[in-house]
C-alpha positions as a Python dict, from the first residue, in 0.01 Angstrom:
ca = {
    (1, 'X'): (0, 0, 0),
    (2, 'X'): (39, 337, -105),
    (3, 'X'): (-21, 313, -451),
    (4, 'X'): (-163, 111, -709),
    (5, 'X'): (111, -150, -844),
    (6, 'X'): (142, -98, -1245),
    (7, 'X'): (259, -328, -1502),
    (8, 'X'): (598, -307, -1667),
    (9, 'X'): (833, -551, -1827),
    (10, 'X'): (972, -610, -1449),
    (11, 'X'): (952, -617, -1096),
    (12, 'X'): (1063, -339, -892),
    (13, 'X'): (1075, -274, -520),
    (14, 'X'): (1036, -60, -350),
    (15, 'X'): (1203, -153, -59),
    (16, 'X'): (1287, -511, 108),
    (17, 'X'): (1414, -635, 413),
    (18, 'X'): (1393, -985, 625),
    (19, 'X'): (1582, -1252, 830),
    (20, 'X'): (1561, -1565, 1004),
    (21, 'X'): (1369, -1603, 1354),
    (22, 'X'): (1303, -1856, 1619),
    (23, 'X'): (981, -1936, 1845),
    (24, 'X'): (951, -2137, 2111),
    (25, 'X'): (732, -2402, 2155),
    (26, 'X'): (321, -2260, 2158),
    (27, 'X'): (444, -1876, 2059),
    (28, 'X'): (174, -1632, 1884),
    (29, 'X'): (202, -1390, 1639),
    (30, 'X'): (-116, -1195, 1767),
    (31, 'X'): (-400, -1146, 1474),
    (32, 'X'): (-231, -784, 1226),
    (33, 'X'): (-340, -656, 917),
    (34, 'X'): (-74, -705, 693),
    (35, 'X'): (93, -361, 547),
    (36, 'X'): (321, -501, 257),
    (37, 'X'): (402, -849, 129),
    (38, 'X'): (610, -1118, 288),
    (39, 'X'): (711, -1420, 209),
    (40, 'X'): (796, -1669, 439),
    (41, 'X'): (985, -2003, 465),
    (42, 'X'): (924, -2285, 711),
    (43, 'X'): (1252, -2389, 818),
    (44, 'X'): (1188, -2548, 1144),
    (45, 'X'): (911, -2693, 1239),
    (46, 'X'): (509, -2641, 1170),
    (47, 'X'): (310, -2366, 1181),
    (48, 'X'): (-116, -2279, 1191),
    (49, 'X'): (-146, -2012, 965),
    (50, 'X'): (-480, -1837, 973),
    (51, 'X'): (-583, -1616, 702),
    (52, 'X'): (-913, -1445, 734),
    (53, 'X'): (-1046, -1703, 1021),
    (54, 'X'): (-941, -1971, 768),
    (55, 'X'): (-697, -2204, 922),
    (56, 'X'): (-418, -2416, 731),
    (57, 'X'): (-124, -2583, 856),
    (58, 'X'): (221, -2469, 708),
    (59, 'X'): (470, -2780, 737),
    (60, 'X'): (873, -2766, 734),
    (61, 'X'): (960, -2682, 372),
    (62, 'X'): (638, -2511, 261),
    (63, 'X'): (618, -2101, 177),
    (64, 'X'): (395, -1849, 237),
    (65, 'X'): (342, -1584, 26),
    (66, 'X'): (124, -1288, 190),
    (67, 'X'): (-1, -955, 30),
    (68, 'X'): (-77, -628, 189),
    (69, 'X'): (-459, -645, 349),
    (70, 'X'): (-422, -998, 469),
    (71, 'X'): (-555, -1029, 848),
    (72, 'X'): (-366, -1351, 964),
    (73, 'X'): (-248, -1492, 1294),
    (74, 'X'): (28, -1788, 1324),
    (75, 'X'): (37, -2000, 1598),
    (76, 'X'): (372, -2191, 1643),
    (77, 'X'): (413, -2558, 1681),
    (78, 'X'): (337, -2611, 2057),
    (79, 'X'): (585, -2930, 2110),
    (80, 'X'): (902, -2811, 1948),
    (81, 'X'): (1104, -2468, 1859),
    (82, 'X'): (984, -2335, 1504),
    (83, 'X'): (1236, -2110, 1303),
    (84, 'X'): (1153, -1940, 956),
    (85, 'X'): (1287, -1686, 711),
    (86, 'X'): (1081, -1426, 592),
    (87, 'X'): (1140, -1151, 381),
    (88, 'X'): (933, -831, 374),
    (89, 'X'): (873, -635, 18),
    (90, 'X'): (662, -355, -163),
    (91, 'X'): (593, -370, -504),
    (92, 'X'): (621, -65, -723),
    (93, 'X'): (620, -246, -1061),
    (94, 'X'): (509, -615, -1201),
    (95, 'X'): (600, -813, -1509),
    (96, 'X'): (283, -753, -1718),
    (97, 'X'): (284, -1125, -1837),
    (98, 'X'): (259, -1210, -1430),
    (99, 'X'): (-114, -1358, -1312),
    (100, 'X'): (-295, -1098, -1117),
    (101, 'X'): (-224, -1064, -719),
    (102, 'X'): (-587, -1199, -612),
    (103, 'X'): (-452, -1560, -800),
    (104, 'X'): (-118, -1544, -624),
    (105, 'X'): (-108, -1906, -446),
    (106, 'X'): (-76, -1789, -83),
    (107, 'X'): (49, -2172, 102),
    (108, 'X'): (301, -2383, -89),
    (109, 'X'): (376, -2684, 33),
    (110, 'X'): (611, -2797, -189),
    (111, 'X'): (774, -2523, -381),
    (112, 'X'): (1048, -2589, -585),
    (113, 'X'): (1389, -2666, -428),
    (114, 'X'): (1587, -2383, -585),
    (115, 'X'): (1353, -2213, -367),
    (116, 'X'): (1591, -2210, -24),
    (117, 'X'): (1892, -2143, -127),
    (118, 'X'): (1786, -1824, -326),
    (119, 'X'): (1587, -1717, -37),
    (120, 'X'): (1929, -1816, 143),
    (121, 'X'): (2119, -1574, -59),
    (122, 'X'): (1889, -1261, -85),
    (123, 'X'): (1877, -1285, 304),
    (124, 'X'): (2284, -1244, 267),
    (125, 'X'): (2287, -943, 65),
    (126, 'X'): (2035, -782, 276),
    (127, 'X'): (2193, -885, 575),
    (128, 'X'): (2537, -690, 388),
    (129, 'X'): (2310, -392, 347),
    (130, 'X'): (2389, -320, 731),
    (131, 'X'): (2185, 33, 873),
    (132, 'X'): (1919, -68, 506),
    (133, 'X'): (1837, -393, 689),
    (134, 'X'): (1566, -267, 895),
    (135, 'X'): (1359, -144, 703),
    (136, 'X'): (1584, -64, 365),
    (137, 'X'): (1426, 273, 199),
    (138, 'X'): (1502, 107, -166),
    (139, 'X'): (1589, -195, -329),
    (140, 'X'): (1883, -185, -505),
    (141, 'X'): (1802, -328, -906),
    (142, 'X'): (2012, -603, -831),
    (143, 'X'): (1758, -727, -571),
    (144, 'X'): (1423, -641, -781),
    (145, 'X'): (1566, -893, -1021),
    (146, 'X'): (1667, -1142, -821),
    (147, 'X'): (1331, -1131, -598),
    (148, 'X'): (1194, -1160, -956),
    (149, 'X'): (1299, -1479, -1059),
    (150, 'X'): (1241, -1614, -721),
    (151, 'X'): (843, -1477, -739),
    (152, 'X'): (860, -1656, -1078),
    (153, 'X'): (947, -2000, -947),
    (154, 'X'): (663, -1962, -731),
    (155, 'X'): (436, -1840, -929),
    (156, 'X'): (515, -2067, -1215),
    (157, 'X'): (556, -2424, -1076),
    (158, 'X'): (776, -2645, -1226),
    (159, 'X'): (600, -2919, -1488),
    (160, 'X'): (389, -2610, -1622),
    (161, 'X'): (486, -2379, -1922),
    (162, 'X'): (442, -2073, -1735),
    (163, 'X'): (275, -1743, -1874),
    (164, 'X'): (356, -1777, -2284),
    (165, 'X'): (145, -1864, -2572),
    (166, 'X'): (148, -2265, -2496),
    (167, 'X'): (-124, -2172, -2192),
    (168, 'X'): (-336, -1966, -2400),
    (169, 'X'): (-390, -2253, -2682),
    (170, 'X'): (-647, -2452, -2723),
    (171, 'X'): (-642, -2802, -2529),
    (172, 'X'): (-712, -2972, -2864),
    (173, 'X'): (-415, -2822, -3036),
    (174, 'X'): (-180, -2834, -2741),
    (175, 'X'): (-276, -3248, -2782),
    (176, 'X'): (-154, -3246, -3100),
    (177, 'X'): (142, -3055, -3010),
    (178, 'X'): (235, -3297, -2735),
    (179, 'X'): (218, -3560, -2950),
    (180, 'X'): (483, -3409, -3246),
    (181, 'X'): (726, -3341, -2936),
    (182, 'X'): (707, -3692, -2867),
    (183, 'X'): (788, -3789, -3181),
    (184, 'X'): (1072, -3586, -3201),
    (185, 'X'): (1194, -3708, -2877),
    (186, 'X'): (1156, -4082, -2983),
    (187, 'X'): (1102, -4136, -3313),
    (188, 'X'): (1153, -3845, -3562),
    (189, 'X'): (1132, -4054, -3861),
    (190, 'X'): (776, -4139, -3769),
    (191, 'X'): (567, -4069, -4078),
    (192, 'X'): (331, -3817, -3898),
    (193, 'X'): (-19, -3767, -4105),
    (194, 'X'): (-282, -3542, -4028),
    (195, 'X'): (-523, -3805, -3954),
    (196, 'X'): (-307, -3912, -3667),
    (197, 'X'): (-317, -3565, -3535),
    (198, 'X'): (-651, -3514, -3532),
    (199, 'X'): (-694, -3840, -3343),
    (200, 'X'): (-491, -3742, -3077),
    (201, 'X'): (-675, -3414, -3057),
    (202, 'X'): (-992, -3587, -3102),
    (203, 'X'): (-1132, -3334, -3371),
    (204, 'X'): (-1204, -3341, -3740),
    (205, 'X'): (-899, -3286, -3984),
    (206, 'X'): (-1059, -2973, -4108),
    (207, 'X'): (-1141, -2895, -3799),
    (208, 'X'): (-762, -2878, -3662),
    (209, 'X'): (-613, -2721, -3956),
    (210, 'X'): (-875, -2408, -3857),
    (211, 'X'): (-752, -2422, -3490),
    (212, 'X'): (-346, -2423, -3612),
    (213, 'X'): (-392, -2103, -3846),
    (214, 'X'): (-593, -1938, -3585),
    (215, 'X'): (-338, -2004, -3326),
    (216, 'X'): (-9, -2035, -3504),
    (217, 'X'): (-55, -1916, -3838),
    (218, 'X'): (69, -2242, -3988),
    (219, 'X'): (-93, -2541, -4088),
    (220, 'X'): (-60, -2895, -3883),
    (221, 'X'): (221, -3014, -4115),
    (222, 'X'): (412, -2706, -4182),
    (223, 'X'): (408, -2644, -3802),
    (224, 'X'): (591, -2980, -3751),
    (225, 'X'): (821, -2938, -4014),
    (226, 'X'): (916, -2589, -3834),
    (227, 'X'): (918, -2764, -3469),
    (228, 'X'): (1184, -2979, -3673),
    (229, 'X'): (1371, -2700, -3746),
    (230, 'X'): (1340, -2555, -3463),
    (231, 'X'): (1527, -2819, -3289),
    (232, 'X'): (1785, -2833, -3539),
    (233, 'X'): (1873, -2444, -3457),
    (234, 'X'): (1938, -2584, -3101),
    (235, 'X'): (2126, -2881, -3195),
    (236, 'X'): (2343, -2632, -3439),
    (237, 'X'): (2475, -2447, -3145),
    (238, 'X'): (2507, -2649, -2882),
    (239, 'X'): (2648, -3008, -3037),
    (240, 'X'): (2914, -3068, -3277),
    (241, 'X'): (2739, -3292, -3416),
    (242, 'X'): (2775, -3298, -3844),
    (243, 'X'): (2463, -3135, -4043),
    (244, 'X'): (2407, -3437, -4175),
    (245, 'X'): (2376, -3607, -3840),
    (246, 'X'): (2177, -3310, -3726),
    (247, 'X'): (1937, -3375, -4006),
    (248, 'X'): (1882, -3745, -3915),
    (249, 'X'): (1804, -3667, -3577),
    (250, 'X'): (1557, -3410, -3682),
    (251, 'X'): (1354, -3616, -3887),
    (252, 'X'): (1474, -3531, -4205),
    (253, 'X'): (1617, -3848, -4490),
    (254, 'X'): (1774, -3618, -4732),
    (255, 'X'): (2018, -3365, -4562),
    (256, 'X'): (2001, -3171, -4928),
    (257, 'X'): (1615, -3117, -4867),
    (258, 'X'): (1674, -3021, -4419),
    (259, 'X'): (1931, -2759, -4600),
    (260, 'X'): (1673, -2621, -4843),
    (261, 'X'): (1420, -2557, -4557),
    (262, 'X'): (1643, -2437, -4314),
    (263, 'X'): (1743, -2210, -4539),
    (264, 'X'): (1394, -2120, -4642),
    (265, 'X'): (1280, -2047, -4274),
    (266, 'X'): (1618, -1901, -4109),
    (267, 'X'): (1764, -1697, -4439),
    (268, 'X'): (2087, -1862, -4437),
    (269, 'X'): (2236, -2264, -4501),
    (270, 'X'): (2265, -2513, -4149),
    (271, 'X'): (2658, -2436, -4175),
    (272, 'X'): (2612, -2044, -4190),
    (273, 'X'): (2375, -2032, -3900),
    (274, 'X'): (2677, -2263, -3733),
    (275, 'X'): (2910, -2004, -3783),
    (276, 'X'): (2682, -1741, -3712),
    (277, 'X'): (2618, -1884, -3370),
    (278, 'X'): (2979, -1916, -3277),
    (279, 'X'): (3037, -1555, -3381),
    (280, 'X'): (2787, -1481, -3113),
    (281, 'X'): (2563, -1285, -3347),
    (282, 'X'): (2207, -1223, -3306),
    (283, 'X'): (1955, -1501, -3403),
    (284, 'X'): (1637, -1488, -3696),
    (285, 'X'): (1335, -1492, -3505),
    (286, 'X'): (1155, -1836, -3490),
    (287, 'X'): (849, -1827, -3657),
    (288, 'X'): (679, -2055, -3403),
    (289, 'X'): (658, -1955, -3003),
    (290, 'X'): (953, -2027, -2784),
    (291, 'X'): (771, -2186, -2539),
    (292, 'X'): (580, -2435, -2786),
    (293, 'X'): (935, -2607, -2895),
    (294, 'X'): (1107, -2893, -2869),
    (295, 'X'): (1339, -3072, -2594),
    (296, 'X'): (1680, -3081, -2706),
    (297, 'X'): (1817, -3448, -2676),
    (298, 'X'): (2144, -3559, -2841),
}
């Protein structure tokens, strides 16, 4: 590439173009040295994909993902016609929260299945940029940000939590944090005690109450109690169910004491934050992660 690719709050390209192409059966892509990134989908057929004089097969379905410097040769399946999409990028600018480029996964077998049908799309709109197709001199922003969330699927598999706090935590505290999910989920009347948490984690009480403050800057039970609430902020804007309902299902038996620590934690009562949300008006911050909260069942 021409220049180094910084870190910003998102992707931007600097240019993109791609399509869809057939091969008979036994075609070669001779060995190149790759100039930009492409990504490519396996529509059609298998491929051998060689990387480096490292050989790996590329079935129907799977994506590959290739970054500027790459020496690689494909070899087509030799019984039947093969037909891909691929899509051709340079990177000016990457989400700073992104995994560096030498951990990009470079064959996915089985990416996600959103996957095809946004790589479906973006080959539309380039296709509709006409004499830009071949290659375009700039993405337009509307493109960056779509190729963004596409790069994230990819790069964040579903069944993981992606880039937040939740993957930089300590495996003994994300146990215990698995474990007050589930109770939520299940049983949110369960009388959860410390000793039970530090079970599951398989460290000593004192122990786990060092690894929540260090991490969370709440202790074991208070973070709980918050993950409660948490889920109750959810359940306030999208349910109609009654607080008092709301307060059952969070765990709490007295709806006058879920009121007194909502209100504690959020700065107004359950039925203010109600209204609040159906005014559309911006939220209290949460004073536990995002990514560390509840599923919302109802």
């Amino acid at each position: 590439m021409s220049s180094p690719i910084r870190k910003s709050e998102r992707l931007a390209l600097k240019y993109i173009y791609g399509s869809v192409v057939h091969y008979r059966p036994g075609d070669k892509l001779a060995p190149r040295v790759l100039k930009d990134f492409e990504l490519v989908l396996m529509i059609e057929g298998t491929a051998n994909y060689d990387l480096d004089g490292h050989a790996r097969s590329a079935p129907r379905g799977s994506i590959i993902l290739a970054r500027p410097g790459f020496q690689e040769t494909y070899t087509w399946d030799k019984k039947s016609t093969t037909r891909h999409a691929y899509v051709h990028f340079d990177i000016e600018t990457v989400p700073s929260d992104w995994p560096p480029l030498g951990s990009w996964p470079v064959l996915v077998e089985n990416p996600d299945d959103v996957i095809p049908p946004m790589l479906r799309h973006l080959l539309g709109r380039i296709a509709a940029h006409g004499e830009r197709a071949w290659p375009s001199l700039q993405a337009w922003p509307e493109e960056s940000l779509f190729m963004e969330c596409l790069l994230g699927i990819l790069l964040k598999p579903s069944g993981q939590e992606g880039f937040g706090v939740a993957d930089r935590l300590p495996e003994q505290l994300g146990a215990s944090l698995n474990l007050m999910s589930s109770i939520l989920e299940t049983t949110p009347h369960h009388p959860l005690q410390l000793a039970e948490l530090a079970k599951r984690a398989g460290v000593t009480e004192k122990h786990l109450c060092r690894l929540f403050q260090t991490s969370l800057a709440h202790a074991p039970m208070e973070t709980f109690r918050l993950l409660k609430l948490q889920l109750a902020m959810a359940l306030l804007g999208r349910s109609s169910l009654a607080i008092k309902e709301i307060a059952d299902r969070c765990g709490f038996e007295n709806p006058l004491y879920f009121t007194r620590c909502f209100t504690r934690v959020y700065g107004k009562s359950p039925t203010q934050m109600r209204q609040s949300l159906l005014n559309q008006e911006a939220l209290p911050p949460n004073p536990l992660p995002p990514d560390i909260g509840p599923r919302i069942y109802w």
